[in-house]
C-alpha positions in Angstrom: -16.2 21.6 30.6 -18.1 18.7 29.1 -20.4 17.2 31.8 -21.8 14.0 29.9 -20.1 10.2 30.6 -18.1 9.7 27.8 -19.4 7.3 25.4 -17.8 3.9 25.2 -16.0 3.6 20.8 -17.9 2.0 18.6 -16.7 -1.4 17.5 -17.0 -3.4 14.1 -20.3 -5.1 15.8 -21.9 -1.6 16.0 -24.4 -0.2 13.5 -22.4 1.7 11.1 -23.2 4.7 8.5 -20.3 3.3 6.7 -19.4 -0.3 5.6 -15.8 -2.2 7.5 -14.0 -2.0 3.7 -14.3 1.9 3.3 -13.8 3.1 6.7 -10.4 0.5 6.3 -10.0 2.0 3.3 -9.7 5.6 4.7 -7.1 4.5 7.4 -5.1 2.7 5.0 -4.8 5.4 3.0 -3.2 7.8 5.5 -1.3 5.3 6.4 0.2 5.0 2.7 1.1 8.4 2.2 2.7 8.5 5.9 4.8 5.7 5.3 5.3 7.4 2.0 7.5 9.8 3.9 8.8 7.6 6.4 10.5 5.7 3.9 11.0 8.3 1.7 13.3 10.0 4.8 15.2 6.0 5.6 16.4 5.1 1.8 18.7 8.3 2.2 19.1 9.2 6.3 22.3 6.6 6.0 23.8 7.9 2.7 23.0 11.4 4.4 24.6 10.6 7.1 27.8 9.1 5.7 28.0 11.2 2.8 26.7 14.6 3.6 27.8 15.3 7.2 30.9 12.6 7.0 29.8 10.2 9.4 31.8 6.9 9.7 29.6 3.9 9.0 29.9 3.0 13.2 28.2 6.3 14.1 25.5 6.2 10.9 24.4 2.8 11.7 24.0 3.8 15.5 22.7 7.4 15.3 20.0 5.9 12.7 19.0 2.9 14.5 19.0 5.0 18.5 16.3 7.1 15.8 14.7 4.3 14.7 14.2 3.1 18.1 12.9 6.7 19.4 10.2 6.3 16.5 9.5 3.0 17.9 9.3 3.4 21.3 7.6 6.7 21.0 3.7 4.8 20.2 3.8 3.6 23.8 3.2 7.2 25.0 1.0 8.1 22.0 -1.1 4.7 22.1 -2.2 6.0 26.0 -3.0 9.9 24.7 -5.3 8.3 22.1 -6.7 5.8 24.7 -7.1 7.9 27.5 -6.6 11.6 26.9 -7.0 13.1 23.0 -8.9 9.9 21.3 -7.2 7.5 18.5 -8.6 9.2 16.0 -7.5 13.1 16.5 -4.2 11.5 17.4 -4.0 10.2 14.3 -4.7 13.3 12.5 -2.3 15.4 14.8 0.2 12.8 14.6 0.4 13.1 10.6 0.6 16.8 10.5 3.8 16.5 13.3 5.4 14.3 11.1 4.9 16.6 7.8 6.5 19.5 10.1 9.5 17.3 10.9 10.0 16.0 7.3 9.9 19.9 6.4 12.4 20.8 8.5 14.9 18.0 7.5 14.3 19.7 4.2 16.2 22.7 5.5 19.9 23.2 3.4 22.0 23.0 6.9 24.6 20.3 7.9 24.6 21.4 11.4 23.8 17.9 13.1 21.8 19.6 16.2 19.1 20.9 13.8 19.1 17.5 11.8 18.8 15.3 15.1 16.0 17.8 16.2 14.0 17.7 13.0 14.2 14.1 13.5 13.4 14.4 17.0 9.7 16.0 15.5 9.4 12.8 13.1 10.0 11.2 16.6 6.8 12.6 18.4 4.6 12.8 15.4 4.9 9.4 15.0 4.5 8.3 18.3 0.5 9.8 18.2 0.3 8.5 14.5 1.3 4.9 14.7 -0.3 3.1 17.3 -3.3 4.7 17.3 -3.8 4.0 13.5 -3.2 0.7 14.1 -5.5 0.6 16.9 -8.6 1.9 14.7 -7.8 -0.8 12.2 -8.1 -3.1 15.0 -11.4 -1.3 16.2 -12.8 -1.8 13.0 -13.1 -5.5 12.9 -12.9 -6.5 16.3 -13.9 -9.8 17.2 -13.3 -11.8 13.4 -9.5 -13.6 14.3 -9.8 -14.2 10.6 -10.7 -11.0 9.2 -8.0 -8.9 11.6 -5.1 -11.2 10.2 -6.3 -10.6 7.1 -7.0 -7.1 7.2 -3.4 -5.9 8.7 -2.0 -8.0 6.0 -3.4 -6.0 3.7 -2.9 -3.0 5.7 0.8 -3.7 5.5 0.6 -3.9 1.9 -0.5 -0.4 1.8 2.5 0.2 3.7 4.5 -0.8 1.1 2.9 1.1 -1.7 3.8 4.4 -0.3 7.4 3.2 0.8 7.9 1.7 -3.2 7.1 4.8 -4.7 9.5 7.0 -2.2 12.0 4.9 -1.9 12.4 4.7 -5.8 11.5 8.4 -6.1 13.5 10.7 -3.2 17.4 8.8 -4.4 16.2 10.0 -8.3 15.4 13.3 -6.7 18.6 13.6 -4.5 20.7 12.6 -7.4 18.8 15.1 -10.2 19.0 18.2 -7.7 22.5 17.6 -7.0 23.6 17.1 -10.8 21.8 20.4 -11.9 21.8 22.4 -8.8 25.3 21.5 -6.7 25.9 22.0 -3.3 23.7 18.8 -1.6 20.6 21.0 -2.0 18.7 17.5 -3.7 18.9 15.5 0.0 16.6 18.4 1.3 14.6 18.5 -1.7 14.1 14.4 -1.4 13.5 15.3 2.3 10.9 18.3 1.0 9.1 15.7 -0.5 8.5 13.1 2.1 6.3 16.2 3.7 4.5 16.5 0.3 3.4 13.4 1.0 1.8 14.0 4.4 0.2 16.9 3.6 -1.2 14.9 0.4 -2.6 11.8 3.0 -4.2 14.9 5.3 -6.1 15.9 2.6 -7.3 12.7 1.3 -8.1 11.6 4.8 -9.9 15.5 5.1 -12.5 14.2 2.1 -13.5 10.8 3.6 -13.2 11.3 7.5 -17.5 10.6 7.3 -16.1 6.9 7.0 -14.2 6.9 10.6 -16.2 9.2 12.2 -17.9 6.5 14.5 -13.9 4.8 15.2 -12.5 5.6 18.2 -11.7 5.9 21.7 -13.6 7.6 24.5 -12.2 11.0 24.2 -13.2 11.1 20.4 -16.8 11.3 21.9 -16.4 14.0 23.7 -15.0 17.9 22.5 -11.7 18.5 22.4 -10.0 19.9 25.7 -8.0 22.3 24.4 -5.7 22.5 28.0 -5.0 18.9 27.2 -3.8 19.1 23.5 -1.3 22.4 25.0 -0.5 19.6 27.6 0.4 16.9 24.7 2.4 19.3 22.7 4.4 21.1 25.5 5.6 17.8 26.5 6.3 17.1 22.7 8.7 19.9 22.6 10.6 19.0 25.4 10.3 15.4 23.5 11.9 17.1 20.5 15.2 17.9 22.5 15.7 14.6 24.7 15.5 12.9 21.1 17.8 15.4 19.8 20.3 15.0 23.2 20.2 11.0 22.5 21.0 11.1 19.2 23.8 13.3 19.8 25.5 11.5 22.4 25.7 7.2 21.6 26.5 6.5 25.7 23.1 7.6 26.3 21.3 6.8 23.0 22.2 3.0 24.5 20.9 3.5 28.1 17.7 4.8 27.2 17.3 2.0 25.0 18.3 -0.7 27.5 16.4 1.1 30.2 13.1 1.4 27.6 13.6 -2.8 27.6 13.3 -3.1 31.1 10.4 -1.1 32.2 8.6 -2.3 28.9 9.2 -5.9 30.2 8.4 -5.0 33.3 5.1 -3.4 32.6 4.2 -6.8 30.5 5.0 -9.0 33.5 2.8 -6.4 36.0 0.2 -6.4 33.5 0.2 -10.4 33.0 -0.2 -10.7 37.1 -2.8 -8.1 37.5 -4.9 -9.3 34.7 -7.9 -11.1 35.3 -7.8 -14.9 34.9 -9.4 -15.2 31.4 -7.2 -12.6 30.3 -3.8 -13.9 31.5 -3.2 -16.6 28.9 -3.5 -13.9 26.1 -0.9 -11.7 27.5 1.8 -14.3 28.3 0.9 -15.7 24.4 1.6 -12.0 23.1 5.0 -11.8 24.8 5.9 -14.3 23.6 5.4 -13.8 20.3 6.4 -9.9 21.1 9.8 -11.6 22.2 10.4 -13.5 19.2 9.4 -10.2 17.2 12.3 -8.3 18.5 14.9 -10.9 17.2 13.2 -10.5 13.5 13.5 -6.5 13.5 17.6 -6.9 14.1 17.3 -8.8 11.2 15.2 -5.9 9.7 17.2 -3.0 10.7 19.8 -4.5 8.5 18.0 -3.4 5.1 18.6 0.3 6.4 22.3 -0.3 7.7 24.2 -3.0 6.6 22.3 -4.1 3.4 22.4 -0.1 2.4 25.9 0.0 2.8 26.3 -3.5 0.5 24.4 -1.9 -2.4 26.7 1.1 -2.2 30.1 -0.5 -1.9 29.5 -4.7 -3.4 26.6 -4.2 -5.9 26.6 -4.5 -9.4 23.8 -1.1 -9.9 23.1 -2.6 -13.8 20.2 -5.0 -14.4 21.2 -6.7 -17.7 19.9 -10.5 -19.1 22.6 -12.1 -20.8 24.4 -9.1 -21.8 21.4 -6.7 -22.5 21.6 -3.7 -20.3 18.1 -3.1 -19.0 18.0 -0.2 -16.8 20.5 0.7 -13.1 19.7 2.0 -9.9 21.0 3.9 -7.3 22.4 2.1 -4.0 19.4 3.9 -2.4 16.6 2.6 -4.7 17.7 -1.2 -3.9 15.8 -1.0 -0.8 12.8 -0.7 -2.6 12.7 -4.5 -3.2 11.9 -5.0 0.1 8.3 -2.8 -0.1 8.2 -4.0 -4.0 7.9 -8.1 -2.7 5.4 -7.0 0.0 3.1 -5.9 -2.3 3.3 -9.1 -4.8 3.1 -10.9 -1.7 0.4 -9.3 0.8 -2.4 -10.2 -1.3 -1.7 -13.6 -1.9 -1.2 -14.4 1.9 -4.1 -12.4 2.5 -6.1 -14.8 0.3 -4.9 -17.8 2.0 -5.4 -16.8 5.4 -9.1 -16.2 4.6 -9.2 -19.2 2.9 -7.6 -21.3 5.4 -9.9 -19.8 8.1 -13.0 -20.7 6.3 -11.8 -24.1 6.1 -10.3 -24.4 9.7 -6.9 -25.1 8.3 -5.4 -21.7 9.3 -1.8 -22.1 10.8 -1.2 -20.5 13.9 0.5 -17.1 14.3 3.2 -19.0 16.3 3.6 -21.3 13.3 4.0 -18.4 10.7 6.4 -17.2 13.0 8.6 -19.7 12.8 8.3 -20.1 9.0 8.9 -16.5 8.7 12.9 -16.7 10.2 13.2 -19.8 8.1 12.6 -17.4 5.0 14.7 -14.5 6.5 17.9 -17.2 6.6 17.4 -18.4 3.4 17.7 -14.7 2.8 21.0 -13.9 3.9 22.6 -17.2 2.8 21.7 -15.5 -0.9 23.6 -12.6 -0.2 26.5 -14.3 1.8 27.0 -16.9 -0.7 26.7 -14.3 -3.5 30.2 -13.3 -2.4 31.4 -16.7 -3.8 30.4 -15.6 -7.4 31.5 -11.7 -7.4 33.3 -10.3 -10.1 35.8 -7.8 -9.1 34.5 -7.8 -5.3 30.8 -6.9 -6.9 27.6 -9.1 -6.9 24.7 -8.7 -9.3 22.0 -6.9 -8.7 19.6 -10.1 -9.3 21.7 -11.4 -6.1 19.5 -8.3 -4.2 16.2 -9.2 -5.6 16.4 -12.7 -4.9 17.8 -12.0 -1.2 14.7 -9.2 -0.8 12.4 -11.9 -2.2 12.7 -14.4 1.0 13.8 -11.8 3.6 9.8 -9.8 2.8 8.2 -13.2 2.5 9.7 -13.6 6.3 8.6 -10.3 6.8 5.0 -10.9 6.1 4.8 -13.8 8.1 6.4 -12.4 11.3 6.5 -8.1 10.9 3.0 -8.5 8.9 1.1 -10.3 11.8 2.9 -8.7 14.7 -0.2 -6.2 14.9 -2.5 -8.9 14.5 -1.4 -10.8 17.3 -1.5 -8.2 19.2 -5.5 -7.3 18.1 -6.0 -11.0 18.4 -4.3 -11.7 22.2 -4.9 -8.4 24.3 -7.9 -7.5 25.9 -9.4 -4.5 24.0 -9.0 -2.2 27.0 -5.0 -2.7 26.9 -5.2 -1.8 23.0 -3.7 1.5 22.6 -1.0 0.8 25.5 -0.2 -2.5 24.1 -0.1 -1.5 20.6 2.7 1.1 21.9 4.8 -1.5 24.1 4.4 -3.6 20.9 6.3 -0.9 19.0 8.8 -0.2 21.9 9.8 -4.0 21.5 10.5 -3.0 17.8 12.4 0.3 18.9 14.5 -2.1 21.4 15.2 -4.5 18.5 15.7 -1.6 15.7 18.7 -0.1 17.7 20.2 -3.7 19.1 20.2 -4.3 14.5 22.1 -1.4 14.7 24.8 -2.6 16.6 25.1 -5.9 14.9 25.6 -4.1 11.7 28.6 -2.7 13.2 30.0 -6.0 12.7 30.2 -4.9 9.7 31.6 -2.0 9.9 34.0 -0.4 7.2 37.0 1.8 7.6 36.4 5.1 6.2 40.3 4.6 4.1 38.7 1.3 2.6 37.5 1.5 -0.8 38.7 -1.5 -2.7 35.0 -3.8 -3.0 37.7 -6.9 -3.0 38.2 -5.6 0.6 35.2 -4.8 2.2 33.3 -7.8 0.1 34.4 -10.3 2.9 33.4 -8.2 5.8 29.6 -7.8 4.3 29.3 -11.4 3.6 30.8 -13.0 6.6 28.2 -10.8 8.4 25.6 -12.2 6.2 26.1 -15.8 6.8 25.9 -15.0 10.5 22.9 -13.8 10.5 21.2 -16.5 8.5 22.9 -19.0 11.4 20.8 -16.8 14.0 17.8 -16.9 12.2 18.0 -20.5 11.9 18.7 -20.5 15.7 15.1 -18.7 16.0 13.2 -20.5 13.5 14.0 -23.7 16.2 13.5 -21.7 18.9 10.0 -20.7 17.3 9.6 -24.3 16.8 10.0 -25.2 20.2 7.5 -23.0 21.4 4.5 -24.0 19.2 3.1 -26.8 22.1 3.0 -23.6 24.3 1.7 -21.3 22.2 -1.3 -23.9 21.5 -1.8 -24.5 25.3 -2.2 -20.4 25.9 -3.9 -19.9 22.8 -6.5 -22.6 23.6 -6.8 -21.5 27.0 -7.5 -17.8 25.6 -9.9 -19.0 23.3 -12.1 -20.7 26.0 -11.8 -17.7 28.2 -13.0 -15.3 25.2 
């Protein structure tokens, strides 16, 4: 047993062997090709779902979503093991090759739903020790520069959205090849066959350059591995692997672990904020309330996955043609792609203005991006609710998609984009790893209760007519750009707050 005090991670201040771009560089790479299979996995699991193993829309949108939450809430446990037990940056390396074994096993020809929710049920815990603790080196990396950190996970979230572009265009081709040539639903494991590609692809990049993160990372990274504690970490993944798989199954308790995960997650925030020194307090209570106003954007989000997916199928026009000229179509699957194609026109550029606007002391205020994120998001839906009023035969066109995309990923940016930021920005660096994981459970919460308000929406599985289920999509639409107007003035109203806090934490820093 290792004797030694462990030694306390390096930060951005440190003397480095490598320079803050590449060791970035070698975290947003993994992080590419991970979400490269994340996304890769989410442009189908619907589809899948509702297709493949005859799902009605109600249970798809709610067995997806309880999983979407599970991958969520799952970084609250894994940001503590890198903090405290493995380090953030074996975490992140274990995490990855979890989440290749889970994507491999989706890739398995079965439609027994036990084995499907239990390969998900891996994706669950391998990225739970992969997420936050990424996100945590990123933060490592430059802490201490505000301007640099909202600038770096902007671009950080662009890589994102590289790997998700490329998968999400690429797994519906495959699907739809494999089945046309080979029968028998054999292309959604082969789509799912290759979202593992990809994280086998990102551990062997991250394999050549891991001399660039080498000196990123939490106290346990110093120190040899324990071997009893990585047995430890993985027993209680397995017996993660079947709760997940037990929750999934069964909605009545998919909805009580998610309710319950609210509570102690707010209550942990509260206990944290009270028990924090005095200079730290202000910080916290700024980052739940941003966290707060996070959750109502990601039932907003969860829509591109449920409701949106099941528009494109069902009320979308799949040709691209300018007056009259056919240019190319796309599956239902590939439309989500828009969302991941916008980020990456649109990253950059906000990138560039932040940095700018920090150099020149003109930089708004997370709070304020905030609230001009959910403006974009309702300007969003009223594009695809309104859309309804110009359909042809109960379809819309497919330019209606990319203009609704456009806004809803520029309010994506703005609020999604910086919700790692804030968190780098407002919690003590001790709290990183935990409160990068309550930040995600927040998301998991919000993930599952989008979920549900896409069962608004919900279609009979008789109904087929797009004259018929047209009205249902687009009167869901319209309410959801008249509750994110309601948060955009709710954002609003919390600005002279958010300056008192933030001021107050800046004074105390």
């Amino acid at each position: 047993m290792q004797t030694q005090a462990p030694l306390a991670p390096l930060s951005a201040a440190s003397s480095a062997p490598y320079t803050q771009t590449r060791s970035f560089s070698t975290i947003a790479l993994i992080e590419l090709w991970e979400r490269f299979g994340y996304y890769g996995m989410q442009a189908l699991i619907v589809y899948f779902l509702v297709q493949r193993l005859g799902f009605d829309d109600s249970r798809a949108n709610l067995v997806w979503s309880a999983c979407a939450a599970l991958i969520y809430v799952s970084p609250a446990i894994g940001g503590w093991i890198g903090d405290k037990v493995l380090g953030t940056r074996r975490c992140m390396h274990i995490g990855a090759m979890i989440l290749a074994l889970g994507y491999a096993l989706m890739a398995v020809p079965t439609q027994n739903t036990w084995f499907i929710f239990s390969a998900l049920g891996v994706v669950v815990v391998g990225n739970g020790l992969f997420k936050p603790n990424t996100a945590n080196m990123v933060r490592k990396i430059y802490e201490g520069d505000d301007s640099k950190i909202d600038s770096a996970f902007t671009l950080y979230y662009m890589a994102v959205n590289v790997g998700s572009t490329v998968s999400m265009l690429a797994t519906p081709m495959i699907k739809d090849y494999v089945n046309a040539n080979y029968g028998d639903g054999f292309g959604w494991h082969a789509a799912f066959a290759v979202c593992a590609v990809g994280l086998v692809v990102g551990l062997i990049n991250v394999s050549f350059t891991r001399r660039t993160i080498a000196h990123i990372g939490s106290a346990p990274d110093q120190l040899p591995l324990r071997v009893d504690k990585l047995l430890m970490v993985l027993g209680a993944g397995v017996l993660a692997v079947g709760a997940s798989a037990v929750i999934l199954q069964y909605q009545a308790i998919a909805r009580a672990f998610v309710y319950i995960a609210g509570i102690v997650v707010l209550g942990i925030f509260i206990h944290l904020i009270r028990k924090s020194e005095p200079n730290e307090r202000a910080g916290l209570i700024a980052a739940l309330v941003l966290t707060l106003q996070t959750v109502f954007f990601f039932i907003f989000y969860q829509q591109m996955s449920t409701s949106l997916s099941l528009f494109a199928l069902r009320n979308v026009d799949l040709d691209f043609a300018v007056f009259g000229s056919h240019l190319w179509t796309w599956s239902p699957a590939q439309f989500q792609a828009l969302n991941a194609i916008w980020i990456m026109l649109l990253s950059p550029v906000l990138a560039g203005l932040y940095s700018v606007a920090g150099r020149s002391g003109r930089d708004l205020s997370i709070a304020a991006k905030f609230a001009l994120g959910f403006a974009m998001v309702a300007v969003g839906f009223f594009v695809y609710g309104i859309a309804g009023q110009f359909a042809v035969g109960g379809k819309t066109s497919s330019w209606v998609m990319i203009i609704g995309y456009g806004c809803y990923s520029l309010g994506e940016l703005l609020v999604s984009g910086l919700g790692l930021a804030m968190i780098a920005r407002y919690v003590p660096a001790r709290m990183g790893g935990f409160m990068m994981g309550a930040y995600f459970v927040a998301v998991g919460i919000s993930q599952y209760l989008g979920g549900v308000v896409a069962n608004l929406a919900s279609v009979p599985r008789d109904m087929v007519d797009p004259l018929l289920t047209l009205p249902i999509y687009t009167s869901l639409f319209n309410k959801l750009g008249i509750g994110a107007i309601a948060c955009t003035l709710i954002a609003l109203a919390a600005l002279p707050l958010m300056r008192r806090l933030t001021a107050t934490h800046h004074a105390h820093a």
